[in-house]
Every structure is written in structure tokens, then in C-alpha cells.
N, C-alpha and C positions, 0 to 999 in steps of 0.2 A: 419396572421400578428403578433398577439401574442405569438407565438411562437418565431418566429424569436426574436423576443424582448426578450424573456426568457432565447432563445439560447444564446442571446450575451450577458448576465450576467454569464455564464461560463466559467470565465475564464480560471479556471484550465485545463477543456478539451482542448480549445486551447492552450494553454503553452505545454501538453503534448502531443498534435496531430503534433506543430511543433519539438518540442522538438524531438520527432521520427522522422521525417524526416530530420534535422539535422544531427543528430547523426548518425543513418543510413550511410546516405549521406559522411561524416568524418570518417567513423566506422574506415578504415586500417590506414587513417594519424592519427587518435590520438591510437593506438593501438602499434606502433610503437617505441615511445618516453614514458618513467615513465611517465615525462609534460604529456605529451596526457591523458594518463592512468590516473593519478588523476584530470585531469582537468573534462576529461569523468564523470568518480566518480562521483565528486562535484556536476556536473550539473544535472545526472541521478536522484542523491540521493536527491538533492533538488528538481527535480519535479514532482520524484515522492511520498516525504512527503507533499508536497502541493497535488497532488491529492490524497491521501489519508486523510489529511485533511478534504478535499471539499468534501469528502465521507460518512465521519464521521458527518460533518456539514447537511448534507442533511437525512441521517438517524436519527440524535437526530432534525431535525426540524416535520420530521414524526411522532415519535416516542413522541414528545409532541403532534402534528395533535390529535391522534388514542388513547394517556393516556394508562394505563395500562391494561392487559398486553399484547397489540400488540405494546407496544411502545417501549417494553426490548427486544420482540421477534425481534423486527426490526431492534434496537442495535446488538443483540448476532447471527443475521444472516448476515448482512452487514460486520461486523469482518471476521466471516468465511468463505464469498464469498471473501474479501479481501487474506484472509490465500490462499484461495485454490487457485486462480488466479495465485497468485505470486509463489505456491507451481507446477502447470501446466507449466506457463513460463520457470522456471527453467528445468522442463523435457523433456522440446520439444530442451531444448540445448545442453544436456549430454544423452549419451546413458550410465543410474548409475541406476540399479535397485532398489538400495537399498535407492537412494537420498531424496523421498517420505518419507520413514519411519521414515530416520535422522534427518528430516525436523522436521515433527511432533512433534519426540521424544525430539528433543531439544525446539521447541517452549512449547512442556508440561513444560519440566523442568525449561525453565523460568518465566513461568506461574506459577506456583508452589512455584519458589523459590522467586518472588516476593510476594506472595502472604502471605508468611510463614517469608518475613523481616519486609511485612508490620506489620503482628502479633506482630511479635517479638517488633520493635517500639511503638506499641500503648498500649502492653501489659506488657511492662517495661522491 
């Protein structure tokens, strides 16, 4: 019973378990139409920053749980189960060999290149 209880405090997974079947469901009429296409967008992009969000929420609640340093480890693995997920999805859609790499390579460099404005701001 407690579980069940816990379960329905997630929202996010419901939002985005309907949220797929929706869209799914919609896939060719909103594909169709630009309307369709950015409506699609909108809705995708917002639920899926909300569950990533709730992703983030639930690893920094851990990650206080456990103190350091299984609390960073738990932060900087959660991100990159995040990355790779989203990196997989993308190549079960395109036959692009190379889409993995580009992937990567661009999230380095804007890893990097935030990393190097932060500098640059705090260090004058």
C-alpha cells in the first residue's frame, strides 16, 4: 500500500507515460501541419524538462540521503544516464553512424564552453 502511495506522488512519470501515448497516438496529424510540428515541440520539450527535472530532484534528495562522496557520485551518474538515454533514443531513429560521436562532441563543447564563460565572469 505504501508504495502505491509513493507511486502517486510522481507525477512527472505520469505526465510523461501519458504524454507518450498522446503523441504517439497524434504522431502523423500533428506532423503534417508547422502548427502540429511546433505544438508537438512545445509539449515534448516541456515534459520532457519536467521529467528531467524530477530526475535531478530525486538524485540531489539521495545524494543529500548518502553526503559525500556517494552524493556527487550519484549527481554525476544520474546526468549521464540522462545524456546516454537521450543519446540511445535518438539512434534507434536514424540509421547516422556518426550521430553518437556529434552528440558527444557537441555536449563536450558546451560543457566546456560554459565552463570557460563561467571563468571568464567570475575571474574579470
Amino acid at each position: 500500500m505504501q508504495l502505491l502511495k509513493d507511486f502517486s506522488k510522481e507525477y512527472s512519470l505520469f505526465i510523461a507515460i501519458i504524454t507518450y501515448f498522446i503523441i504517439s497516438y497524434f504522431e502523423h496529424t500533428l506532423v503534417q501541419t508547422t502548427v502540429g510540428n511546433l505544438i508537438g515541440f512545445a509539449v515534448l520539450f516541456a515534459v520532457i524538462m519536467y521529467a528531467a527535472m524530477s530526475v535531478a530532484h530525486h538524485a540531489e534528495m539521495l545524494a543529500e540521503k548518502f553526503g559525500e562522496p556517494y552524493g556527487t557520485l550519484i549527481l554525476t551518474i544520474s546526468a549521464v544516464v540522462v545524456e546516454i538515454v537521450i543519446i540511445v533514443i535518438m539512434m534507434l531513429h536514424e540509421h547516422n553512424p556518426v550521430l553518437a560521436r556529434d552528440t558527444i562532441y557537441a555536449a563536450i563543447m558546451l560543457d566546456i564552453n560554459a565552463l570557460l564563460g563561467i571563468a571568464a565572469i567570475i575571474g574579470g
